[in-house]
C-alpha positions in Angstrom: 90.4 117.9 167.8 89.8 117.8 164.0 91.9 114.5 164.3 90.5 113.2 166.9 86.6 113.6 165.3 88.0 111.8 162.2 88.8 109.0 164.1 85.4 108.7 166.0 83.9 109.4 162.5 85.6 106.6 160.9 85.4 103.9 164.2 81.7 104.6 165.2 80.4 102.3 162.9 82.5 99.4 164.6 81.8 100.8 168.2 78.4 100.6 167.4 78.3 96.5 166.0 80.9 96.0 169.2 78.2 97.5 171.3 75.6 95.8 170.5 77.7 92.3 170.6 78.3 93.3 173.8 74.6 93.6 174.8 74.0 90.5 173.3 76.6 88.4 175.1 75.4 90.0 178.3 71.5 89.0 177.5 72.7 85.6 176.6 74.8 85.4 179.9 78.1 84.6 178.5 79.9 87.3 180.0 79.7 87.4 183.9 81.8 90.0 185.2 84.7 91.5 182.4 84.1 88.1 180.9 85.3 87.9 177.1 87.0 90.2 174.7 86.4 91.4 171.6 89.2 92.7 168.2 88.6 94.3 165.1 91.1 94.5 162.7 90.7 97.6 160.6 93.5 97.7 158.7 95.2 100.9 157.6 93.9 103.8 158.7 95.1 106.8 157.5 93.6 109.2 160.7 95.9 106.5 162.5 99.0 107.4 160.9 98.7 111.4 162.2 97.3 110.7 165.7 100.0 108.3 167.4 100.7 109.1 171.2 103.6 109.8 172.3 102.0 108.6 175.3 100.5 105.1 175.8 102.2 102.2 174.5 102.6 98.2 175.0 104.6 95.5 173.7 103.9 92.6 171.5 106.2 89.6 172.6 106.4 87.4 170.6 106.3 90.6 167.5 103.5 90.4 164.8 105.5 92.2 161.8 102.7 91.2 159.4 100.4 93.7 161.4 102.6 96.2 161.3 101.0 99.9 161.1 97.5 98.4 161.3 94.9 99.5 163.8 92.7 97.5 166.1 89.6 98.2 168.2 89.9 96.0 171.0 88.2 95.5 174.1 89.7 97.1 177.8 91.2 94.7 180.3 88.8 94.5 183.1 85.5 96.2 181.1 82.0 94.6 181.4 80.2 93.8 178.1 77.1 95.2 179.4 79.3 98.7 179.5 80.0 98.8 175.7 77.4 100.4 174.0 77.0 102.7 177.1 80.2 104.0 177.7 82.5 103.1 174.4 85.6 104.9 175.3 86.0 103.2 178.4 85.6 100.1 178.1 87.1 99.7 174.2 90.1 101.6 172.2 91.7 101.8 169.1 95.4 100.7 169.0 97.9 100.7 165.8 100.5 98.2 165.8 104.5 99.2 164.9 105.5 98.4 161.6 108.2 95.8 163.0 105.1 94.8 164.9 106.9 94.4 168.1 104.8 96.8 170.2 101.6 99.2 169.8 100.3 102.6 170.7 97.2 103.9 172.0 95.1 106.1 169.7 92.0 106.5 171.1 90.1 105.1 174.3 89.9 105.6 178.0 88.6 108.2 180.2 91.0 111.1 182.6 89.9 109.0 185.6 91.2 105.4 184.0 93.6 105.1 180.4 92.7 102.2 178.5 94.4 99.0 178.5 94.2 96.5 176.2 92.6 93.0 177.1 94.8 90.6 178.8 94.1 88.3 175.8 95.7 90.9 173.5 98.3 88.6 172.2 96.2 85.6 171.5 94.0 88.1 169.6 96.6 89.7 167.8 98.4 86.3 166.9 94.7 85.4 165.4 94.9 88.0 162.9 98.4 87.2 162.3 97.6 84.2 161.3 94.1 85.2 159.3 96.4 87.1 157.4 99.1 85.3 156.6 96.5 82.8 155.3 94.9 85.2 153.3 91.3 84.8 154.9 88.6 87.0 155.1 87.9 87.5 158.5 88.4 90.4 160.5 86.7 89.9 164.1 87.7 87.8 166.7 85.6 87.0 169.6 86.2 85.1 172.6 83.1 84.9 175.2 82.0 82.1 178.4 78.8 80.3 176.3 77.5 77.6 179.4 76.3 74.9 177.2 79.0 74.7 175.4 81.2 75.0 178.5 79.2 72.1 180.2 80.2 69.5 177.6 83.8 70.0 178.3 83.2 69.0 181.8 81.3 65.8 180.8 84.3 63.3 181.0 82.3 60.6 178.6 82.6 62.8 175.7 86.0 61.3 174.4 87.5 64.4 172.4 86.6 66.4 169.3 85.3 63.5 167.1 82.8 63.0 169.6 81.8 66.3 170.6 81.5 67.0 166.8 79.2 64.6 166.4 77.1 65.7 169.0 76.7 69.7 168.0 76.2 68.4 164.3 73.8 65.7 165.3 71.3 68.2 167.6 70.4 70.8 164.7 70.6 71.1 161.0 71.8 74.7 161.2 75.2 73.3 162.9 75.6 71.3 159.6 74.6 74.3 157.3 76.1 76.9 158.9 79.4 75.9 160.7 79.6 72.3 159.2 83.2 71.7 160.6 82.3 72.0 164.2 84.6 73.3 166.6 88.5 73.1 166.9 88.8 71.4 170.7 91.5 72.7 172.8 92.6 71.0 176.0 92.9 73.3 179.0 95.5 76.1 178.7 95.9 79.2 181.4 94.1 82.1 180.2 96.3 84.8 178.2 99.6 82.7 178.3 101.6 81.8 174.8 100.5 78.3 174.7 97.1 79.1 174.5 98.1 81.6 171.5 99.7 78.8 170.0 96.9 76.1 170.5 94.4 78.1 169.4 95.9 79.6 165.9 96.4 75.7 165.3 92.8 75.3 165.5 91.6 77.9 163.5 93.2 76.2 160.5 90.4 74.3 160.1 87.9 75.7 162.0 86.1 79.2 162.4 85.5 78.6 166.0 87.9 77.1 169.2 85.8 75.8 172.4 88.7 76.0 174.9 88.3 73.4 178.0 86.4 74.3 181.2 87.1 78.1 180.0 85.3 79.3 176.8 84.6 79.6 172.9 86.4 82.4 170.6 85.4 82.6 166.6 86.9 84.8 164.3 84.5 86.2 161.5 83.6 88.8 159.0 82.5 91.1 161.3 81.3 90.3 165.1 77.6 89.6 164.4 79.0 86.3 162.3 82.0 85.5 165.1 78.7 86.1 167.2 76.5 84.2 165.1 78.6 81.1 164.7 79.3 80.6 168.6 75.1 81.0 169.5 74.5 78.2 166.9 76.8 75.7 168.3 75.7 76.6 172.2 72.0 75.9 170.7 73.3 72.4 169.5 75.0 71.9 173.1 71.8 73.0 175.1 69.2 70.9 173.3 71.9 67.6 173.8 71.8 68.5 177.6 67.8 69.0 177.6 67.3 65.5 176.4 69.9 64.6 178.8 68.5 66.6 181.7 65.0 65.0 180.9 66.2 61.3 181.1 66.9 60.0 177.5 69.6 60.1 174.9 68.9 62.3 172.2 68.5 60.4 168.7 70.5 63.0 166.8 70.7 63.5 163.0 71.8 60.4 161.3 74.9 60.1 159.1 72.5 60.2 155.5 70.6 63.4 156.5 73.9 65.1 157.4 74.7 64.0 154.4 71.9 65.3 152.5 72.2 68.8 154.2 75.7 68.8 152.8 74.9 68.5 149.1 71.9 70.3 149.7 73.5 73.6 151.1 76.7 73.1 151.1 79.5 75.1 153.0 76.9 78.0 152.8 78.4 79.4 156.5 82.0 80.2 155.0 
């Protein structure tokens, strides 16, 4: 018990942020249904290295050896965003990886009536912070979540590719530039949870903090999940005032090349 309070004591802080990401994304409507997921790495936890289950445990195929014997709060396969801050231990866990990184087990989460299970997105998250890692960056979160606006320019066949679609989100507000000046990473259409989409993705985020994956959804990776949050809402702002001018009958003038350009050297890369 004196293990398990530990736990809860060091974790609540992150249950709480999750929570209250979750209530956002809900409010915004960006997560119909068990829409999205959410990770945290937390690194090495010391209350992790005592509590391990015998019980509950999963493989990671392909492994992750660089996050071996770290733990993760992620988000339950099936669980509703709108559920998070409510009911935290069923609808999010903690999970520590094995140190040859080839499977996990369940140290907290899930209720007698339903144990927890991990996202189905597990190993795209996972391979994120693989990669975050091995690149030495400082982010920790990754979120993935169903923004519409953003959604809705994937659909519009005229917009030829991430050039284009750049230009557009950079073009509709000066806070794009300011605060996420590279844009999105565009991914053509991959099946939800498969390896490819894993793959695609961590290609991405090499030069970009946030992915819009076609005709599915966003996922950012940040410091914590208010600036994984944060970074997402400020493009889907950029893609819903470009479809208001649309909607209304004109073409929307945008920003023009020399006030990006003055945003630049006037703020800089003051998002990273």
């Amino acid at each position: 018990m004196r293990r398990t309070s530990a736990m809860i004591g060091k974790i609540g802080p992150f249950l709480r942020d999750l929570g209250e990401v979750g209530d956002l994304l809900w409010e915004k409507g960006w997560a119909e249904r068990n829409a999205g997921n959410i990770s945290i790495n937390l690194g090495i936890l010391a209350t992790a290295r005592k509590s391990v289950r015998r019980t509950q445990a999963g493989r990671i195929d392909p492994p992750c050896p660089k996050l071996g014997g770290m733990a993760f709060l992620v988000t339950a396969a099936g669980s509703r965003m709108r559920d998070l801050s409510r009911h935290p231990r069923g609808n999010a866990g903690l999970i520590r990886v094995e140190e040859d990184g080839g499977g996990y087990r369940v140290l907290w989460g899930g209720t007698r009536e339903r144990l927890f299970t991990p996202t189905s997105e597990l190993q795209t998250h996972l391979a994120l912070h693989e990669f975050l890692i091995e690149k030495r960056r400082p982010e920790r979160a990754v979120l993935h979540t169903h923004p519409d606006e953003l959604i809705a320019l994937t659909h519009a066949c005229e917009i030829g590719g991430e050039e284009e679609l750049n230009r557009i989100l950079l073009g509709m507000l000066p806070e794009v530039k300011i605060f996420v000046p590279e844009g999105v990473a565009f991914v053509p259409y991959e099946v939800t949870g498969s390896p490819e989409l894993a793959r695609v993705t961590t290609r991405g985020l090499g030069s970009h903090q946030v992915v819009l994956w076609e005709k599915h959804g966003c996922l950012s990776v940040g410091k914590d999940v208010f600036e994984a949050f944060d970074a997402i809402d400020t493009l889907n702002k950029a893609a819903r005032i470009f479809l208001l001018c649309k909607s209304a009958g004109y073409a929307p003038a945008g920003l023009s090349d020399a006030q990006l350009d003055e945003l630049g050297r006037r703020f800089g890369n003051q998002g990273a």
